[in-house]
Every structure is written in C-alpha cells, then in structure tokens.
PDB file with SEQRES, HELIX, SHEET and CRYST1 records, atoms N, CA, C and O in Angstrom:
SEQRES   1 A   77  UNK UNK UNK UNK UNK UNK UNK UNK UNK UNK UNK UNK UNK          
SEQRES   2 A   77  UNK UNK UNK UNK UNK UNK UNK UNK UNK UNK UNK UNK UNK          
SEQRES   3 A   77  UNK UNK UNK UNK UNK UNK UNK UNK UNK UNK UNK UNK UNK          
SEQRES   4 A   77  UNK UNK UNK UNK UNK UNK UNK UNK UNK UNK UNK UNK UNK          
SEQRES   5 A   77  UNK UNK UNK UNK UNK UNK UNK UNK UNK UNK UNK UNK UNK          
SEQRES   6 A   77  UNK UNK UNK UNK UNK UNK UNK UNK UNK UNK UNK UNK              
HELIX    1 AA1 UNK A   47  UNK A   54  1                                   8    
HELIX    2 AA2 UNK A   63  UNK A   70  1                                   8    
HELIX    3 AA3 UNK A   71  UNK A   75  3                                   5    
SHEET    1 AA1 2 UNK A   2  UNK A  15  0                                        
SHEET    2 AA1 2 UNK A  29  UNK A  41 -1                                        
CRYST1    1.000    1.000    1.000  90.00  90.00  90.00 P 1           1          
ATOM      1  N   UNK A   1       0.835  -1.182   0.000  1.00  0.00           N  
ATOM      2  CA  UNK A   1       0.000   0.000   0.000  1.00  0.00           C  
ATOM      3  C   UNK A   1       0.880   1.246   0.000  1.00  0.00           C  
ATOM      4  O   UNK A   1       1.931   1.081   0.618  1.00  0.00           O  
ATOM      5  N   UNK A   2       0.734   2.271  -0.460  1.00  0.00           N  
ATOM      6  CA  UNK A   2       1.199   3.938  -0.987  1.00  0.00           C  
ATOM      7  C   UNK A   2       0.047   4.305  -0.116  1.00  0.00           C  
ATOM      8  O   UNK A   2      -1.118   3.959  -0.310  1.00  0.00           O  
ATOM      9  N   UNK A   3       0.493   5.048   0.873  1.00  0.00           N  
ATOM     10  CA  UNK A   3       0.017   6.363   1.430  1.00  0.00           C  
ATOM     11  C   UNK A   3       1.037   7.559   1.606  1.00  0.00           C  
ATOM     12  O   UNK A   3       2.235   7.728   1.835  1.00  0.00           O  
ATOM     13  N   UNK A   4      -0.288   8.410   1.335  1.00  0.00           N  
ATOM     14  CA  UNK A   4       0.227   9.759   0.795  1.00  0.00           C  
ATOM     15  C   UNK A   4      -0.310  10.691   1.911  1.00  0.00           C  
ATOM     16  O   UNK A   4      -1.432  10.397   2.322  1.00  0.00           O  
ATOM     17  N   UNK A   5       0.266  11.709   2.443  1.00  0.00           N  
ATOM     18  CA  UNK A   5      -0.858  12.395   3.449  1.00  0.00           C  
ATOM     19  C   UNK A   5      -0.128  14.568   2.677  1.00  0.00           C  
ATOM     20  O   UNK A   5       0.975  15.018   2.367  1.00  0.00           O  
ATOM     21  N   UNK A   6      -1.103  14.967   2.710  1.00  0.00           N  
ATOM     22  CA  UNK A   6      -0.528  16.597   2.461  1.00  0.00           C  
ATOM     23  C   UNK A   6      -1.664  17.310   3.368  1.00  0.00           C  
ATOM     24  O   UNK A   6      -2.857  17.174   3.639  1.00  0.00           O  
ATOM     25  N   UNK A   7      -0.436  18.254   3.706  1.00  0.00           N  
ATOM     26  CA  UNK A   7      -0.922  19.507   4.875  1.00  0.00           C  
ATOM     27  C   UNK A   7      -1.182  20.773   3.796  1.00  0.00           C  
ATOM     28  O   UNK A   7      -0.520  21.163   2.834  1.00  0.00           O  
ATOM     29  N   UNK A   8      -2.347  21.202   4.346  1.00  0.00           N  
ATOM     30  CA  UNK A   8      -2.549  22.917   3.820  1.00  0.00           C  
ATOM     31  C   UNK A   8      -2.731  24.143   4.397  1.00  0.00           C  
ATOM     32  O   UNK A   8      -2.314  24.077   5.554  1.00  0.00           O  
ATOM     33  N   UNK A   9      -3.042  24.940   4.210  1.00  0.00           N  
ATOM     34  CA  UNK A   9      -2.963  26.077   4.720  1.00  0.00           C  
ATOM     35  C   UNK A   9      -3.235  25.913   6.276  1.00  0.00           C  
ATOM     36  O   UNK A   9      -3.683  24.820   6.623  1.00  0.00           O  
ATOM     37  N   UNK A  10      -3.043  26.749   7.122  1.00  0.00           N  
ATOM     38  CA  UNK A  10      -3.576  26.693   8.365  1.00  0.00           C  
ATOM     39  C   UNK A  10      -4.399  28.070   8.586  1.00  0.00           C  
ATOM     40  O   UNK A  10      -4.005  29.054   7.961  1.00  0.00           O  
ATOM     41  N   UNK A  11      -5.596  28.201   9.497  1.00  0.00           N  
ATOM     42  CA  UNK A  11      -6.442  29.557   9.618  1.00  0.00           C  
ATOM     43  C   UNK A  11      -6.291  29.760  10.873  1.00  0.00           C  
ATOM     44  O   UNK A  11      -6.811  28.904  11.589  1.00  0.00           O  
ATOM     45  N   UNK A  12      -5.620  30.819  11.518  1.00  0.00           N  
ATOM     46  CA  UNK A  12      -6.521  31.669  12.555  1.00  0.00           C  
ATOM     47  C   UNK A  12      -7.627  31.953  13.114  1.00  0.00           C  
ATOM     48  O   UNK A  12      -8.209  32.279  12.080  1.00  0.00           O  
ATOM     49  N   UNK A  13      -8.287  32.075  13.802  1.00  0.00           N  
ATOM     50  CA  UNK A  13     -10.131  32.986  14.146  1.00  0.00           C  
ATOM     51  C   UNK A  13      -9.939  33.256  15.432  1.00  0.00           C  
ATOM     52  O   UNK A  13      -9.244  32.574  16.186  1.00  0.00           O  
ATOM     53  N   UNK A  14     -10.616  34.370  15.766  1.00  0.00           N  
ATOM     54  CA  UNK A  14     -10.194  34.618  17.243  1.00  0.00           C  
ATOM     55  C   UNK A  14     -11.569  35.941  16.846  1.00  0.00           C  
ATOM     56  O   UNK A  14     -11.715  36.520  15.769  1.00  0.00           O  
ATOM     57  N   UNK A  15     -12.562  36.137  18.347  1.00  0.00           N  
ATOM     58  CA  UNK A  15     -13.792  36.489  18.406  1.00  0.00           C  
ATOM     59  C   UNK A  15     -13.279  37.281  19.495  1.00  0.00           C  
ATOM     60  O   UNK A  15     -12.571  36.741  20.344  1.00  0.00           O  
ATOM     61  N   UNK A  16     -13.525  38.344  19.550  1.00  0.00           N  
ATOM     62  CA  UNK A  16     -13.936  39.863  18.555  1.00  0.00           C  
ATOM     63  C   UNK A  16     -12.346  40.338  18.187  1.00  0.00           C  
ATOM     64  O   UNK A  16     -11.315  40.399  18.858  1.00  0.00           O  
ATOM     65  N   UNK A  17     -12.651  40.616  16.904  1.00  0.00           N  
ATOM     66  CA  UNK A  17     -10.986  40.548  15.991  1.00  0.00           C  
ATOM     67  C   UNK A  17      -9.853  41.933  16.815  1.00  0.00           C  
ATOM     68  O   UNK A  17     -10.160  43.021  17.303  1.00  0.00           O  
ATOM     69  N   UNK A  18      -8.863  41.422  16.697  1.00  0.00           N  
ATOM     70  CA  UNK A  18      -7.683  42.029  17.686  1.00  0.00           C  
ATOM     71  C   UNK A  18      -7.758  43.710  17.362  1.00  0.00           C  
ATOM     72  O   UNK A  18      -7.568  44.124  16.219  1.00  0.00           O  
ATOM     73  N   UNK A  19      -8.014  44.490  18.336  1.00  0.00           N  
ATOM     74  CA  UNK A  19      -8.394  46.375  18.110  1.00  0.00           C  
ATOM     75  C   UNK A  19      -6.979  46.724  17.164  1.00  0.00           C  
ATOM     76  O   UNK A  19      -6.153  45.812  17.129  1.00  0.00           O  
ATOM     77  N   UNK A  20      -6.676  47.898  16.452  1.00  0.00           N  
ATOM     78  CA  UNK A  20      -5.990  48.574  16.374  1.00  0.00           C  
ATOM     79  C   UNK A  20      -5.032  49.023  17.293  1.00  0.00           C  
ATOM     80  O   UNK A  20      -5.554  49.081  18.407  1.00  0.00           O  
ATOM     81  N   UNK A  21      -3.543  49.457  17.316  1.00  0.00           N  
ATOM     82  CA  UNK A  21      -2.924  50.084  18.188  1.00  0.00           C  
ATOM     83  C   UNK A  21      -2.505  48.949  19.038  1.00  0.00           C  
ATOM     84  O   UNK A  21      -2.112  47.858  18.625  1.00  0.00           O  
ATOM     85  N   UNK A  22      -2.678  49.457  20.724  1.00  0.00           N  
ATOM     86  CA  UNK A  22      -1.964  48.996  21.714  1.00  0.00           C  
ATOM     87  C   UNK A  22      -2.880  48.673  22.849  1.00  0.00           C  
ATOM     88  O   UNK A  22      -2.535  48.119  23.893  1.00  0.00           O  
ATOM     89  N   UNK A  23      -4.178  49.109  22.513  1.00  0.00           N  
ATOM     90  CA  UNK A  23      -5.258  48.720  23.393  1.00  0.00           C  
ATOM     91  C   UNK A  23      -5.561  46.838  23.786  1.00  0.00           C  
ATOM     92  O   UNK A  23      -5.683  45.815  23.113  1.00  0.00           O  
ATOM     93  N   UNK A  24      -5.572  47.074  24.761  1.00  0.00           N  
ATOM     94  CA  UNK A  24      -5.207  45.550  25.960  1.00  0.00           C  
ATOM     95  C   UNK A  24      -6.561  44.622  24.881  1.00  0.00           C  
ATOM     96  O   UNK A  24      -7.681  45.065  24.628  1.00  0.00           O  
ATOM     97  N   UNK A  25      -6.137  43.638  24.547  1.00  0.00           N  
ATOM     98  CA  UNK A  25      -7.224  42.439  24.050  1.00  0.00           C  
ATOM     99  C   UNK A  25      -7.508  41.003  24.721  1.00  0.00           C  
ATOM    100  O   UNK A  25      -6.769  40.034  24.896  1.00  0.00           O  
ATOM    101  N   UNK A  26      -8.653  41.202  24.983  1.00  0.00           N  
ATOM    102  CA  UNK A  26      -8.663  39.535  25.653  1.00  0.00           C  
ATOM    103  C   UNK A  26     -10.091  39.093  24.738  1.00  0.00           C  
ATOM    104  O   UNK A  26     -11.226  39.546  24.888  1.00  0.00           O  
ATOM    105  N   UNK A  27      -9.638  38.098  23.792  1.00  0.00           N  
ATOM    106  CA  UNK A  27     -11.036  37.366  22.705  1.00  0.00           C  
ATOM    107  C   UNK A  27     -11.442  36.425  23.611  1.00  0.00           C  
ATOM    108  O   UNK A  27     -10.758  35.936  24.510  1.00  0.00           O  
ATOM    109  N   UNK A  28     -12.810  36.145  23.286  1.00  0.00           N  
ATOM    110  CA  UNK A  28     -13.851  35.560  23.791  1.00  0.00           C  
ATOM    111  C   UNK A  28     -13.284  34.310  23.308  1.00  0.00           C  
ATOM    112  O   UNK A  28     -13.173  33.490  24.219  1.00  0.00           O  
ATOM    113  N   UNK A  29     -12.887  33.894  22.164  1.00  0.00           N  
ATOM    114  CA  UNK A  29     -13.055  32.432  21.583  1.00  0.00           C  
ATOM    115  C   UNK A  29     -11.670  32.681  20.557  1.00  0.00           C  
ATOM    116  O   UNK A  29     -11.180  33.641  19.962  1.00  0.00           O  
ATOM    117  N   UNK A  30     -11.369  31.284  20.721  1.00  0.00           N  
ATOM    118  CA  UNK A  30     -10.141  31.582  19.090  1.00  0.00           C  
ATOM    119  C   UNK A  30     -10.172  30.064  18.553  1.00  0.00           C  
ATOM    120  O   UNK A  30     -10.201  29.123  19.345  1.00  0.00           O  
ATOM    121  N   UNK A  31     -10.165  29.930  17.496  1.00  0.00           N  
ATOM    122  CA  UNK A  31      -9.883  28.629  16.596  1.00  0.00           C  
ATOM    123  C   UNK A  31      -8.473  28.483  15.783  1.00  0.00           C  
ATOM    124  O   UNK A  31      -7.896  29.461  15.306  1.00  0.00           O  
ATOM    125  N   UNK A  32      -7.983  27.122  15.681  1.00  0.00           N  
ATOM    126  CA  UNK A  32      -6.946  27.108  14.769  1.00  0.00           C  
ATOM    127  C   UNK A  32      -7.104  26.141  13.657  1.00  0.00           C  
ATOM    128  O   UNK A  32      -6.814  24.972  13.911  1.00  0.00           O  
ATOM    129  N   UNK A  33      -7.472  26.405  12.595  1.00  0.00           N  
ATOM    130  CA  UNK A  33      -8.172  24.646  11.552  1.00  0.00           C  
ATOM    131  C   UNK A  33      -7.009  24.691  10.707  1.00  0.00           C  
ATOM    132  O   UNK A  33      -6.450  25.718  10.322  1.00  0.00           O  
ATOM    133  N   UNK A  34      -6.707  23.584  10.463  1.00  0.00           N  
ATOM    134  CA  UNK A  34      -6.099  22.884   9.900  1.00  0.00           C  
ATOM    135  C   UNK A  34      -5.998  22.268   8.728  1.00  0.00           C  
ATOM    136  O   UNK A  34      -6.344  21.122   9.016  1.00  0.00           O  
ATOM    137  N   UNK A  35      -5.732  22.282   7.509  1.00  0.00           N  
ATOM    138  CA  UNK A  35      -6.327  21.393   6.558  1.00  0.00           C  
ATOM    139  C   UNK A  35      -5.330  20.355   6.294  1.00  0.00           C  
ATOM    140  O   UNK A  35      -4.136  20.653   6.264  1.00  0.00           O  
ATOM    141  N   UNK A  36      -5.726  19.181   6.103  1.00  0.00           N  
ATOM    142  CA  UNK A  36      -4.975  17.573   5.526  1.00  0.00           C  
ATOM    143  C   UNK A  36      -5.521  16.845   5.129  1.00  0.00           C  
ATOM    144  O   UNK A  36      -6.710  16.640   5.376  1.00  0.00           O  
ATOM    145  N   UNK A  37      -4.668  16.084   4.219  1.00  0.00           N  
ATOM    146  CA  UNK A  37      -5.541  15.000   2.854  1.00  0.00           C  
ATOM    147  C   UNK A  37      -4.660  14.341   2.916  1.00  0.00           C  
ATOM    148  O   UNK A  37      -3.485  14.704   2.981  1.00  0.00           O  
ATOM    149  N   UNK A  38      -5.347  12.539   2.902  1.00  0.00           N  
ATOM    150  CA  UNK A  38      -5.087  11.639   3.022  1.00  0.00           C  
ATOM    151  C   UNK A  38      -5.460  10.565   1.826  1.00  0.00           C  
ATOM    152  O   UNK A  38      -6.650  10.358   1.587  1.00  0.00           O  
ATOM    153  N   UNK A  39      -4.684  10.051   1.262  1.00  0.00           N  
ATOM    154  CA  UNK A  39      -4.849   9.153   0.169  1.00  0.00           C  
ATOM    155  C   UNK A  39      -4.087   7.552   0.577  1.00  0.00           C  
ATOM    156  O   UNK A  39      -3.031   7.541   1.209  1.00  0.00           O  
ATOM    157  N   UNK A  40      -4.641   6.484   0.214  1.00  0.00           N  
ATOM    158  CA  UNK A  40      -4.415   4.821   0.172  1.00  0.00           C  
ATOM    159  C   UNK A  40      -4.222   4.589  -1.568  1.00  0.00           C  
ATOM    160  O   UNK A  40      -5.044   4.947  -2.411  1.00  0.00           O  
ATOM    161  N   UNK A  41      -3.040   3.963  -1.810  1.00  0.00           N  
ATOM    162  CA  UNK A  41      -3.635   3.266  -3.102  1.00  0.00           C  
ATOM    163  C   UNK A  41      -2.759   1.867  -3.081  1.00  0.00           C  
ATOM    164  O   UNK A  41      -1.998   1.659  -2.136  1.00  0.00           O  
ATOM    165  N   UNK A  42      -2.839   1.302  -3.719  1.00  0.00           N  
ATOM    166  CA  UNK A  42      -2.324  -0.289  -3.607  1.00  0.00           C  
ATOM    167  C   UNK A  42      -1.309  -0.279  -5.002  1.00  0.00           C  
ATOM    168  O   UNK A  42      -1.468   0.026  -6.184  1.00  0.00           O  
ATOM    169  N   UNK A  43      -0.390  -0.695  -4.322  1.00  0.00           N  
ATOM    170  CA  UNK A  43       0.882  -0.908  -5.133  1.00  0.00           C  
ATOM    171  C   UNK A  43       1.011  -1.953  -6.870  1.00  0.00           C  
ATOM    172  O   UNK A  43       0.789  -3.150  -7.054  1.00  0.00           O  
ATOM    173  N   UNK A  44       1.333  -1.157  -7.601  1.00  0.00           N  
ATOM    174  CA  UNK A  44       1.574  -2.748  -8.588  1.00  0.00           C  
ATOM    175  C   UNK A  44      -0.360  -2.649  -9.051  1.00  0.00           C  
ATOM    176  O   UNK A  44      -0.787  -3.667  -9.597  1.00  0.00           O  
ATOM    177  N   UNK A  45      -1.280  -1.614  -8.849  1.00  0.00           N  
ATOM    178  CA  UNK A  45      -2.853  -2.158  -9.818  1.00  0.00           C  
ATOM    179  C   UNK A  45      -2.792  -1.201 -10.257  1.00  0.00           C  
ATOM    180  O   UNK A  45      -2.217  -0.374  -9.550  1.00  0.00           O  
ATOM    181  N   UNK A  46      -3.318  -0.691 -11.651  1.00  0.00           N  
ATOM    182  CA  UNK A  46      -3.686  -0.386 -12.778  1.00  0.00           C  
ATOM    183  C   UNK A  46      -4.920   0.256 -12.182  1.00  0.00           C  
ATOM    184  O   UNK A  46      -5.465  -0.834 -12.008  1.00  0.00           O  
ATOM    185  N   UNK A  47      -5.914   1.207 -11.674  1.00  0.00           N  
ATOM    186  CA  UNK A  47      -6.996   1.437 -11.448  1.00  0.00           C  
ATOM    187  C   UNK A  47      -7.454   1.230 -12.911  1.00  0.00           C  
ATOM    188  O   UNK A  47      -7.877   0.192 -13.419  1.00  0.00           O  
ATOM    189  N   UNK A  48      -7.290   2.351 -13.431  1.00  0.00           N  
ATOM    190  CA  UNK A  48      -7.697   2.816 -14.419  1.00  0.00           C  
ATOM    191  C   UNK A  48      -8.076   1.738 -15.982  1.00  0.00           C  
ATOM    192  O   UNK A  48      -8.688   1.977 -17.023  1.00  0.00           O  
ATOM    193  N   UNK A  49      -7.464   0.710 -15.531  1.00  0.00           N  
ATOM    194  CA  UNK A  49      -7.180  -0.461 -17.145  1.00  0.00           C  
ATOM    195  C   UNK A  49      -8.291  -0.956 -16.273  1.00  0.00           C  
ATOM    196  O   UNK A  49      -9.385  -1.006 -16.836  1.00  0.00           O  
ATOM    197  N   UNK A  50      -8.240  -1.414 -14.748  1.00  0.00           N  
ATOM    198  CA  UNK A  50      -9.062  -2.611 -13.845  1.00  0.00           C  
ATOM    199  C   UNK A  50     -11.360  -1.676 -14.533  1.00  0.00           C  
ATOM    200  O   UNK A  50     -12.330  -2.312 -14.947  1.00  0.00           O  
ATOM    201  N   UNK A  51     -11.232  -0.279 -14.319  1.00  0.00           N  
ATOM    202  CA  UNK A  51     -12.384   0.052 -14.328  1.00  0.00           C  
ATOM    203  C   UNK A  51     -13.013   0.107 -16.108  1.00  0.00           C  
ATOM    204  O   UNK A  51     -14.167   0.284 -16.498  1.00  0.00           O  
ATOM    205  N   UNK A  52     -11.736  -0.121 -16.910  1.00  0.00           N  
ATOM    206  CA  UNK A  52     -12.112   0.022 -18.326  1.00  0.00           C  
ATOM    207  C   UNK A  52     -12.435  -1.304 -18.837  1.00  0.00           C  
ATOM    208  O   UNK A  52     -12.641  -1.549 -20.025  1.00  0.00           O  
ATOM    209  N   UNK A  53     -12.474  -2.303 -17.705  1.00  0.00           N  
ATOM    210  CA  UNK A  53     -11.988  -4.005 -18.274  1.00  0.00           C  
ATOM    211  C   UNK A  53     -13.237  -4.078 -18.116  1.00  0.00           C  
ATOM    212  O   UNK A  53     -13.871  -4.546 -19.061  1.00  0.00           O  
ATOM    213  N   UNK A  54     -14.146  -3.554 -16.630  1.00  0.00           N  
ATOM    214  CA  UNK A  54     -15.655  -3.866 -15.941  1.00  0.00           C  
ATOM    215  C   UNK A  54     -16.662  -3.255 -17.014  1.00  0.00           C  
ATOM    216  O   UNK A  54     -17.756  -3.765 -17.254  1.00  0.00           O  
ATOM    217  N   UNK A  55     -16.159  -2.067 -17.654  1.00  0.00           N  
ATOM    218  CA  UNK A  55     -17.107  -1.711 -18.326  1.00  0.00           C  
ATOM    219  C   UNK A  55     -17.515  -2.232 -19.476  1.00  0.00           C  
ATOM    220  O   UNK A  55     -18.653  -2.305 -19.940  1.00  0.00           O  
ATOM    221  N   UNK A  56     -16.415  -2.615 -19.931  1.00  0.00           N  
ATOM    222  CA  UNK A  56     -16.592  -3.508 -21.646  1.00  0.00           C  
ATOM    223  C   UNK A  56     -16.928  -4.682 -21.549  1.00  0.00           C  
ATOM    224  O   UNK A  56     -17.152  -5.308 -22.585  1.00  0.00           O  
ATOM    225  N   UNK A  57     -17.062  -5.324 -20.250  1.00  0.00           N  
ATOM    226  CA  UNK A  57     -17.625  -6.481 -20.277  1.00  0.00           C  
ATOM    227  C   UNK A  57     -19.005  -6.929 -20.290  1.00  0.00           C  
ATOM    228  O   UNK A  57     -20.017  -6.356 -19.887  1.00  0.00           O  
ATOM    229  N   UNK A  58     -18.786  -8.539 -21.057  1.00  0.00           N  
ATOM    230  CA  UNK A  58     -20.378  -8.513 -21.747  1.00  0.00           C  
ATOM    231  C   UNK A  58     -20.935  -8.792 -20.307  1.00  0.00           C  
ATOM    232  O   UNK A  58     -20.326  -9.063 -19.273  1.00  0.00           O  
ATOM    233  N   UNK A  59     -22.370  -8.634 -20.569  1.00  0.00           N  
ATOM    234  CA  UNK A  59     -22.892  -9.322 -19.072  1.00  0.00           C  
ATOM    235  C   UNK A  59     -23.351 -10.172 -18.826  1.00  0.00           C  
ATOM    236  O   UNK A  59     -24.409 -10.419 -19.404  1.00  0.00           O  
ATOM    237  N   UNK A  60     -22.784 -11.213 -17.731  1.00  0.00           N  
ATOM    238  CA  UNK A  60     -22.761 -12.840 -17.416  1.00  0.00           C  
ATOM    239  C   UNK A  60     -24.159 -13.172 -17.148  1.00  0.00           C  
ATOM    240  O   UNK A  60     -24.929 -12.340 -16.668  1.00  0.00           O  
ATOM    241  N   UNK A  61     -24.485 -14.276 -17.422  1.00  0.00           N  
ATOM    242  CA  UNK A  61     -25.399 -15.160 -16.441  1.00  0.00           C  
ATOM    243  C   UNK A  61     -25.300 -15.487 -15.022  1.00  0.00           C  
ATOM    244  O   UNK A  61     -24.244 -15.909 -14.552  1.00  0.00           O  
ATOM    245  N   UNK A  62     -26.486 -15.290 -14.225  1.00  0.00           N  
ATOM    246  CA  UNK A  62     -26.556 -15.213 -12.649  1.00  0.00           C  
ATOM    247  C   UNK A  62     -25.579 -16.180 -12.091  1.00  0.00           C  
ATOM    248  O   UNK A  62     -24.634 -15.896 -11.355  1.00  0.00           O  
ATOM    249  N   UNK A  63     -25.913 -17.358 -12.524  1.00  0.00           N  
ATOM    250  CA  UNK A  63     -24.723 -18.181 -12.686  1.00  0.00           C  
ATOM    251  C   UNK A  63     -23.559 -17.654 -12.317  1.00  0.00           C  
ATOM    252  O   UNK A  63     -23.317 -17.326 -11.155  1.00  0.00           O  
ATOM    253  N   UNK A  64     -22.619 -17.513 -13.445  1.00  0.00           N  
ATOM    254  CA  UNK A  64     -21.133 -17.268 -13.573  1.00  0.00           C  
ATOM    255  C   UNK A  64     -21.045 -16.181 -12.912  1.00  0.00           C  
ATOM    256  O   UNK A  64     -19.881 -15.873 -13.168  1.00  0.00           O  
ATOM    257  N   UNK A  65     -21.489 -15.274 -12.158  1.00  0.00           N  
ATOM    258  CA  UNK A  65     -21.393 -14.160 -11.992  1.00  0.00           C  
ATOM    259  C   UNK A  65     -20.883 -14.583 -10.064  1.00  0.00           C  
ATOM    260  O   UNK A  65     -19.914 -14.149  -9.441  1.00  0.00           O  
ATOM    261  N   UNK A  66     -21.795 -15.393  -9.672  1.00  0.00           N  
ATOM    262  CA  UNK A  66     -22.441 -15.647  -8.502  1.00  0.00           C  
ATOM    263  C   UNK A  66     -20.596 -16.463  -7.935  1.00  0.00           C  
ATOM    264  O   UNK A  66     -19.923 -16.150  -6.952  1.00  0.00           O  
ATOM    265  N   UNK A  67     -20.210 -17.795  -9.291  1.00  0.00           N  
ATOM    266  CA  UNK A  67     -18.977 -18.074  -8.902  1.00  0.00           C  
ATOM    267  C   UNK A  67     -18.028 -17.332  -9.044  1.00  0.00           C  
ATOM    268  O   UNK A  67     -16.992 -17.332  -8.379  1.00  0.00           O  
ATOM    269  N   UNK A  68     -18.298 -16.683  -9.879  1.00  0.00           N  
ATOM    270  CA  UNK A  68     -17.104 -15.654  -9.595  1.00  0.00           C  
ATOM    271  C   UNK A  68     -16.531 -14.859  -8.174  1.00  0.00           C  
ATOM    272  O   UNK A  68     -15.572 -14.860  -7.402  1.00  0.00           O  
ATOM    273  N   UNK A  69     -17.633 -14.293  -8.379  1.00  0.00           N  
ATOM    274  CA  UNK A  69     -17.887 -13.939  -6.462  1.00  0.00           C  
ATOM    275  C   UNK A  69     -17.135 -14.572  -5.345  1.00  0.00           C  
ATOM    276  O   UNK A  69     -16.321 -14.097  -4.553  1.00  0.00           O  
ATOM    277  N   UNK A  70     -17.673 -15.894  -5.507  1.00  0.00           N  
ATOM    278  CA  UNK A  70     -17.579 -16.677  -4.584  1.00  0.00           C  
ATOM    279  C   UNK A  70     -15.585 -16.878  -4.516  1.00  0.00           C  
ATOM    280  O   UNK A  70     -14.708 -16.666  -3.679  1.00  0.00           O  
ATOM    281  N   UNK A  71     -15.668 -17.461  -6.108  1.00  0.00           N  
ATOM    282  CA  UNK A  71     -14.123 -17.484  -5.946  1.00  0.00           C  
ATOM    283  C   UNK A  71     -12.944 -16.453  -4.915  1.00  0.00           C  
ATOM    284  O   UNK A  71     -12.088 -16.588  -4.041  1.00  0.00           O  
ATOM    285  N   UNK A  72     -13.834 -15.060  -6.000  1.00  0.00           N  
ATOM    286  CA  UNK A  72     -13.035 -14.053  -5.218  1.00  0.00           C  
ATOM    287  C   UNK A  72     -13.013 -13.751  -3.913  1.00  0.00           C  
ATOM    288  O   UNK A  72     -12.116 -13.019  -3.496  1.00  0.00           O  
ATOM    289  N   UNK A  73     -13.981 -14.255  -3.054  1.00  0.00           N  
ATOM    290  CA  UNK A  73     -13.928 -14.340  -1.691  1.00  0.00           C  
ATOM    291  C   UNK A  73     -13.237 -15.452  -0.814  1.00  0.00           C  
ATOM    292  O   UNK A  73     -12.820 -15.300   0.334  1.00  0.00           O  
ATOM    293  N   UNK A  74     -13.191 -16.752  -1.678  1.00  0.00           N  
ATOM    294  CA  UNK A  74     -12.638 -17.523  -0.871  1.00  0.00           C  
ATOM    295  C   UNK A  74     -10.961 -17.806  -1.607  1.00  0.00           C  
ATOM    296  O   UNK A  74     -10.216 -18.728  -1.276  1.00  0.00           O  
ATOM    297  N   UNK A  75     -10.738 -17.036  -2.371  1.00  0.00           N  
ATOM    298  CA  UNK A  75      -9.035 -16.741  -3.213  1.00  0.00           C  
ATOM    299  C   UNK A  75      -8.745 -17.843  -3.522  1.00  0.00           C  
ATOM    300  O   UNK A  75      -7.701 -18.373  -3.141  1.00  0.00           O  
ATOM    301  N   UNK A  76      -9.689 -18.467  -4.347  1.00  0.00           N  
ATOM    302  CA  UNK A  76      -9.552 -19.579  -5.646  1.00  0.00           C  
ATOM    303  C   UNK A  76      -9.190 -19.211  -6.946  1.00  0.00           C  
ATOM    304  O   UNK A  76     -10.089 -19.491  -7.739  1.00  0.00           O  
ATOM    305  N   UNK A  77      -8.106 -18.631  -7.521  1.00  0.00           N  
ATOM    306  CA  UNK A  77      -8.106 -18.159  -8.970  1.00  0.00           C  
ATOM    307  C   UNK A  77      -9.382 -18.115  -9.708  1.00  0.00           C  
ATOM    308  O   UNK A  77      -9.405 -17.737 -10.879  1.00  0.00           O  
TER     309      UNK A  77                                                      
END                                                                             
C-alpha cells in the first residue's frame, strides 16, 4: 500500500478581531483549523485499465457471476 498524506494552509479565528494600536485584548473564543488530505492506493494495480476491463464487459449469467464472487472471496483463482 502507498500512502500519501498533504498539509494545507492553516487559519486563525479569534472572536472579537484584535483592536488597532496597543489597546489591551482579551477574545472571547479563538480557533486554529487545519487542513490535511489523506490518500491509500495499492501498489503494482492499474486502477484505471481494472475500471475500463468492468465496463466492456459482456454481461454474465446469474450463474457465472455468482462463482465468480464466490471465488473471489474464498481466493480460488
């Protein structure tokens, strides 16, 4: 697995905004947010070929569809 993580900007907020000058401030409330993004992807797959393969395919009988499934859950080729 590839994980990726990126940081962004960071914000300030602080309630009632800091006076002009030199006059004494004490805010009611202040926030600090953060922004970050987080991505997973799996090493060695093709997304992109894997979602073009699902689409062009013809569509199975309930049947074949059902073992397929099954295979892929119990990791029978």
């Amino acid at each position: 697995m590839l994980r990726m993580i990126a940081y962004g900007p960071e914000t300030t907020l602080a309630y009632p905004p800091r006076p002009a000058g030199k006059t004494p401030w004490t805010p009611e409330w202040s926030v600090r947010a953060r922004t970050k993004s987080t991505a997973y992807a799996p090493l060695g797959m093709d997304i992109a070929t894997n979602d073009e393969r699902e689409r062009t395919e013809q569509p199975q009988d309930k049947k074949k569809q059902m073992k397929r499934l099954l295979r892929g859950l119990i990791g029978g080729g």
